[in-house]
N, C-alpha and C positions, 0 to 999 in steps of 0.2 A: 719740039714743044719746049717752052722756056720753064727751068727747071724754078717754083714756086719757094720765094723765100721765105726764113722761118724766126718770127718774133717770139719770144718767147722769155722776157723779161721778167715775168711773176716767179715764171718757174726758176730761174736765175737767182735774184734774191731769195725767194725761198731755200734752196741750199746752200747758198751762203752763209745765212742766218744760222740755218740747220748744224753744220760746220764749223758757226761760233768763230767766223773769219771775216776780218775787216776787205773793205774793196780792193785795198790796195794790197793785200795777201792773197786776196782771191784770184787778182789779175797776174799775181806773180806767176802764180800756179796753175793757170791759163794760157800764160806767154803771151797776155794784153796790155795795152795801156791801161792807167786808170780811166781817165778822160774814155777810151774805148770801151770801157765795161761797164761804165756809167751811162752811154749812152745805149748800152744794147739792154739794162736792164730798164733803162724808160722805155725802150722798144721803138727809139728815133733809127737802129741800125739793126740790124739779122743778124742772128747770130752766127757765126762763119763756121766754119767747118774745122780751121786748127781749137777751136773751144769747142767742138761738138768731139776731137777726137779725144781734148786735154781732158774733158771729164770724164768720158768712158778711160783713159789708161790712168791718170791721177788718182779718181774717186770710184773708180767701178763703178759710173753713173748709166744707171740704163736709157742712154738717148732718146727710145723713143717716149718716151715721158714727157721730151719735150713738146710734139707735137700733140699728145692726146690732153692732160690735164684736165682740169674742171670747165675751159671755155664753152666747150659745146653745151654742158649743162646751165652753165651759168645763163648761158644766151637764149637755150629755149624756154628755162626758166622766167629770164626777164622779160621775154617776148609776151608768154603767156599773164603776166600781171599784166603789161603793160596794153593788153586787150581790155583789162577792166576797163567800164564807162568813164570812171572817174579820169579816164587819164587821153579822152577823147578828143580833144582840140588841142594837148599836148604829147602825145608818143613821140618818142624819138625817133628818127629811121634806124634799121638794122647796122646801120656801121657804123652809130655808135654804140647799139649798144656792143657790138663785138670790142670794140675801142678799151671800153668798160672791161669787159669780162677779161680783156687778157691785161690790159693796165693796171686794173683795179678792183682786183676781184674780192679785195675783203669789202670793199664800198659796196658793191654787186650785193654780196651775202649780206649787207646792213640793209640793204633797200629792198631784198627779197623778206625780211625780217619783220621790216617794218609795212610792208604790203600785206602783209601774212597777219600780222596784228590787227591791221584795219578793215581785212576781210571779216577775223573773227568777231571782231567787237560790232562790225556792221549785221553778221549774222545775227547777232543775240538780241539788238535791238529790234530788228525785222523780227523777232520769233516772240519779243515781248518777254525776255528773261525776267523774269523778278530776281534771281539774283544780283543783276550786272548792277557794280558799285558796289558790292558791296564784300567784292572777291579779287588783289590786285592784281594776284595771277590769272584772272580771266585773259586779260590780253598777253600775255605770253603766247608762245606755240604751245600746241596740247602736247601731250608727251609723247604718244604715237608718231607725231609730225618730226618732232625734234628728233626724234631715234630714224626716224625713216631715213630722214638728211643725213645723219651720223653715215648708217650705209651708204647712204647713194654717195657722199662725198669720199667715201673711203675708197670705190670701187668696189664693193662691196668685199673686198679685200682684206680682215686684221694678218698678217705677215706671224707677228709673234704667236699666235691663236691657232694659226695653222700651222705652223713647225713645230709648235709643242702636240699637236694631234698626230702632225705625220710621226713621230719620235714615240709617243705611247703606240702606234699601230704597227712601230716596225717591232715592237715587242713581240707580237700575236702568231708569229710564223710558227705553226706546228702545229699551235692550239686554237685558232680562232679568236675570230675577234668578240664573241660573246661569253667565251669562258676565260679571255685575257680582264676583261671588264668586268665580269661576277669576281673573278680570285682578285682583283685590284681591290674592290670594294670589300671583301672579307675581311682580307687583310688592314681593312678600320676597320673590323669591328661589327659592319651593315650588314646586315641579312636581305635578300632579295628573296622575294616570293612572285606565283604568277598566278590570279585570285580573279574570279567574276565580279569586278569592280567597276562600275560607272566611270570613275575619271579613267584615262590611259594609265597614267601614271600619279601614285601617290605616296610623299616622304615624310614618314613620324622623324623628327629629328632628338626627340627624348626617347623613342625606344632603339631607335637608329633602323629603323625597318623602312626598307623600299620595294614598294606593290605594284606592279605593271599588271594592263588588265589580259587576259590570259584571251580575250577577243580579239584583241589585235593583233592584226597579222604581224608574223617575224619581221617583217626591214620599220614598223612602225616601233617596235617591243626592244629592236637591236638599237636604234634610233635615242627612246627614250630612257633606255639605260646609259648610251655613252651622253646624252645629257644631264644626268643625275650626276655623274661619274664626273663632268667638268665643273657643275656648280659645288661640288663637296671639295675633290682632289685638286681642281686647279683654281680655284678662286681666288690666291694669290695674286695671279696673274690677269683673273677676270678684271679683280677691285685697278688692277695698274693702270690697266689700260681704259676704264670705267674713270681717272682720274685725270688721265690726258685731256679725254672727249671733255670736261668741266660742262657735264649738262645744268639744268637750270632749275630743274623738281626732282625731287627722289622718286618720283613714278618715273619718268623719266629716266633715272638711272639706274631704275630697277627691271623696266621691260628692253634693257639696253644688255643688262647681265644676262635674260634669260636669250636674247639676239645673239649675243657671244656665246654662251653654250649651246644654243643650235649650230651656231659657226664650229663649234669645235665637232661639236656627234658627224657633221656633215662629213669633216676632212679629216675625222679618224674614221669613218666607213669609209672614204673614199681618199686616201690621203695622196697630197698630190705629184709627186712624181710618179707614182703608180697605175696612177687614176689619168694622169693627162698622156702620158704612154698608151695607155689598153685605149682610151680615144682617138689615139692618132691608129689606131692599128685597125681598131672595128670601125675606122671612117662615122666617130661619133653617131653610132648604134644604140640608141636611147635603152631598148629591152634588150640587147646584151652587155651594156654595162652595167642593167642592172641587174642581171644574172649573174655576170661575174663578183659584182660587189655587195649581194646581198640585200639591195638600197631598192625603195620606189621609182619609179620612171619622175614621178614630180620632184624626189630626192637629186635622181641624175641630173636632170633640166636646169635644176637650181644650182648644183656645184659645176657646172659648164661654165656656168657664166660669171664663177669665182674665179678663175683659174689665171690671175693676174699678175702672179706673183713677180715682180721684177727681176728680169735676166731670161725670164723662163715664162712671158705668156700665152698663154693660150689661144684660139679664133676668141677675138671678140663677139660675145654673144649681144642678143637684149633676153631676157626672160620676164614673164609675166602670168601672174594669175588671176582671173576674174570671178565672181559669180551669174550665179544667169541673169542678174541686172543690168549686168556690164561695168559692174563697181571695182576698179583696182585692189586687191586684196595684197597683191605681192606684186614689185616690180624691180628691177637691176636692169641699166643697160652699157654695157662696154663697148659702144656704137654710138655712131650721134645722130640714132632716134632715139628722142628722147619721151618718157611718158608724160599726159597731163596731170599736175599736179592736185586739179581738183576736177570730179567729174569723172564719165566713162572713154574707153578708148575706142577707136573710128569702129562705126560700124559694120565700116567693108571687110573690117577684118577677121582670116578667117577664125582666128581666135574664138568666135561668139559662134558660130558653129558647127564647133567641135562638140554640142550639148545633143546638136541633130545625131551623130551617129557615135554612137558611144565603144570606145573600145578600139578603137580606129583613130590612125594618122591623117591629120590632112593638111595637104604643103601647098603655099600658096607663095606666087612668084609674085612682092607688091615695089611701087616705086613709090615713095615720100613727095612731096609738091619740091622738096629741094632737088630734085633730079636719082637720088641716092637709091638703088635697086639694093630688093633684099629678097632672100628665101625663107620662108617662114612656117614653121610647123606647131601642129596645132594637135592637141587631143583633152578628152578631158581627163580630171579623175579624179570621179565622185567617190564619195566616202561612206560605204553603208553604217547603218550607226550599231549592228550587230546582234539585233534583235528583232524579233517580228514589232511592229507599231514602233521600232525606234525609227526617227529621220533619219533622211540621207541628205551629208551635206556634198551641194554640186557645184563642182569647181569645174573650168579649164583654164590649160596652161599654153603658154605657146614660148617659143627655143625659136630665135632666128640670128641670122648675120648677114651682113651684107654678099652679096652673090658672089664678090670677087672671090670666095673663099668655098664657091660651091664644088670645084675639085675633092675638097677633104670632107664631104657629107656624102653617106650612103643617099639619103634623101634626095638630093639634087636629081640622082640620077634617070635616065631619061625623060629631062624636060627640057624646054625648049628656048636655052636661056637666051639665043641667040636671034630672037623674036621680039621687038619692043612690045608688040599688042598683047603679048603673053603673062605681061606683068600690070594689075589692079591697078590702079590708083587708090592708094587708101591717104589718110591725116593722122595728123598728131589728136587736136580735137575740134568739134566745126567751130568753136570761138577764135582760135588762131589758125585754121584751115585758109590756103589762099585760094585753093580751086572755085574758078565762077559756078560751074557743070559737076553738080553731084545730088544724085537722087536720092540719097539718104541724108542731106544735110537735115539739122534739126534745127539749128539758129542759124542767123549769117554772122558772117567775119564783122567781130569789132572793130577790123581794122580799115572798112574798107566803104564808102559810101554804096548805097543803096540807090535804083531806080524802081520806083513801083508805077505799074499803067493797068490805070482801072481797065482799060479794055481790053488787057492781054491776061492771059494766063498760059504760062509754062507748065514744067515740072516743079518750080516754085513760083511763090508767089510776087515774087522779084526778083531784080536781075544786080549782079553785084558789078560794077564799075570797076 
């Protein structure tokens, strides 16, 4: 099998830049020509293998960065605008836009930008805003969107965010991690109380009192103190890195801080060399790691698929949480499925229900329309609200990676990975879905001409070309 060459130009310049090194310093320090490193960072030549070893011994560069980067997201991202109507008698084929995403990926991000503006401002006119015109920031991204990108572009990864967690949690040996975080906080000054209070969590910052509701369960209580504990103690650090990302509204930079001290409560519950260890050992055991780490099974699922950290990462996970609509509420993927950006996710997946049997795993062997098998586990987990006539809010989540990795999952085990028929066909979502044949399609593919015969009827109502 011919060993698949590797362009990677973007990511070349990018640390070059990073590195504040001219080309021809870069190439010294590569053992390339200029002429030669100019053409691998246009991406006319692959990158060879004496530069793949020069920047692992040179720069401690973690190689495989090369091959993962932002392409795969950029590409399903572009894919999915470029299913909009508007862009019907012109879409590109696929190789360019891949061309794009690894050529050109800031262009990519302007044109994803600019799609994202003209989807919004098309909404508002369809909805009949009486505001629109008379608000400039309407066409901006909203701030949720803006911060979502922040993670999904980061790997859902902050590096300095998470070594300053694992570095306060290696504090806790003897005492816990809930009374290293109560005496942290004394020690300003804050009293911590646990009160029948409606919010989870509540911070007087003039009497310096913080009120966690004494309903919540311990990994939700443990949770929302090492949260408090990062926006007081480390906010130094939150505003620094809040100053890199230059978001574009202070809602934005503000549900961006409290995104970073979830990131921090996360990986000081669970911090990571300790936490990607007891993973490798319990064969990513969702309910005993979260027994050993005192954390939610939705807590564990979601720091899996953090675990990025360069030199040292983890299975590439995807993770996701929906509600019983099928509305994306939470998504990361370290894999290249990627989610829909606007809309719900396939409905074959088993994801949607986990609502059927509650309390309960359920793994589902699916292949992508790209060919790409994945194992996929699913459960929900609803949120009682702690009172009789309070709601409950209903979520599920689902944890997968591509199968190649089903060796190191308890999960896998006895199924039948060696069985094509064994694995669904599920989609990204039916607007850029290529499959002719799917029973639960709701639209057809924008991308794809249509035959309708009044005298036939299928399982849909037409048949996709």
């Amino acid at each position: 099998m011919a060993t698949q060459k590797l362009y990677a130009g973007a990511k070349l310049r990018e640390t070059r830049q990073r590195l504040a090194l001219t080309q021809k310093d870069f190439a010294a320090k590569l053992g390339v020509s200029l002429p030669y490193l100019n053409q691998m960072e246009n991406n006319n030549r692959p990158v060879s293998t004496t530069v793949v070893l020069a920047l692992a011994q040179e720069f401690g560069f973690d190689v495989t960065e090369l091959s993962t980067g932002d392409s795969e997201r950029l590409v399903s991202d572009m894919r999915e605008a470029m299913a909009d109507p508007v862009f019907a008698d012109s879409a590109p084929p696929l190789a360019d836009l891949r061309l794009t995403a690894s050529n050109a990926p800031a262009l990519a991000r302007a044109f994803l930008d600019l799609h994202r503006a003209y989807r919004q401002t098309h909404e508002r006119l369809a909805s009949l805003d009486e505001a629109l015109g008379r608000d400039d920031a309407r066409t901006q991204p909203s701030p949720w969107d803006e911060v979502r990108d922040f993670f999904h572009y980061c790997d859902n990864y902050i590096d300095a965010v998470d070594r300053a967690a694992e570095r306060f949690a290696a504090q806790t040996e003897g005492i816990g991690m809930r009374a290293h975080a109560l005496a942290s906080l004394e020690k300003s000054g804050i009293t911590v109380s646990f009160e029948e209070i409606k919010p989870i969590r509540q911070y007087d910052p003039d009497l310096k009192v913080l009120t966690l509701s004494s309903r919540a369960n311990p990994a939700t209580q443990d949770f929302q103190l090492l949260l408090q504990l990062a926006l007081l103690k480390q906010n130094a650090l939150l505003e620094a890195t809040l100053d890199l990302a230059r978001f574009q509204s202070d809602q934005a930079r503000a549900i961006a801080k409290i995104g970073l001290a979830n990131f921090f409560a996360g990986a000081a519950l669970m911090p990571y060399t300790a936490f990607q260890s007891a993973a490798r050992e319990t064969r990513h055991d969702l309910e005993l790691l979260a027994h050993r780490f005192g954390a939610s099974i939705e807590q564990v699922a979601h720091r899996l698929s953090t675990l990025q950290r360069p030199g040292a990462k983890g299975i590439p996970f995807f993770f996701v949480r929906v509600d019983q609509a099928g509305t994306i509420t939470k998504r990361h993927s370290a894999t290249r499925l990627q989610f829909a950006r606007f809309g719900g996710a396939c409905p074959l997946w088993n994801v949607h229900r986990a609502f059927e049997t509650p309390g309960r795993f359920l793994r589902q062997l699916a292949e992508t329309p790209d060919g790409v098998r994945y194992i996929s586990l699913a459960r929900d987990v609803s949120k009682p609200g702690g009172s009789f006539g309070a709601p409950t809010r209903r979520f599920a989540i689902a944890l997968g990676c591509e199968v190649r990795h089903a060796a190191d999952l308890v999960y896998a085990d006895d199924l039948d990975l060696a069985n094509p028929r064994a694995f669904e066909p599920i989609g990204i979502s039916c607007r850029i879905c290529e499959r002719k044949e799917c029973h639960q399609r709701a639209v057809p593919p924008l991308e794809r001409r249509l035959s309708i015969n009044t005298d036939e009827r299928g399982v849909l109502p037409y048949t996709v070309d």
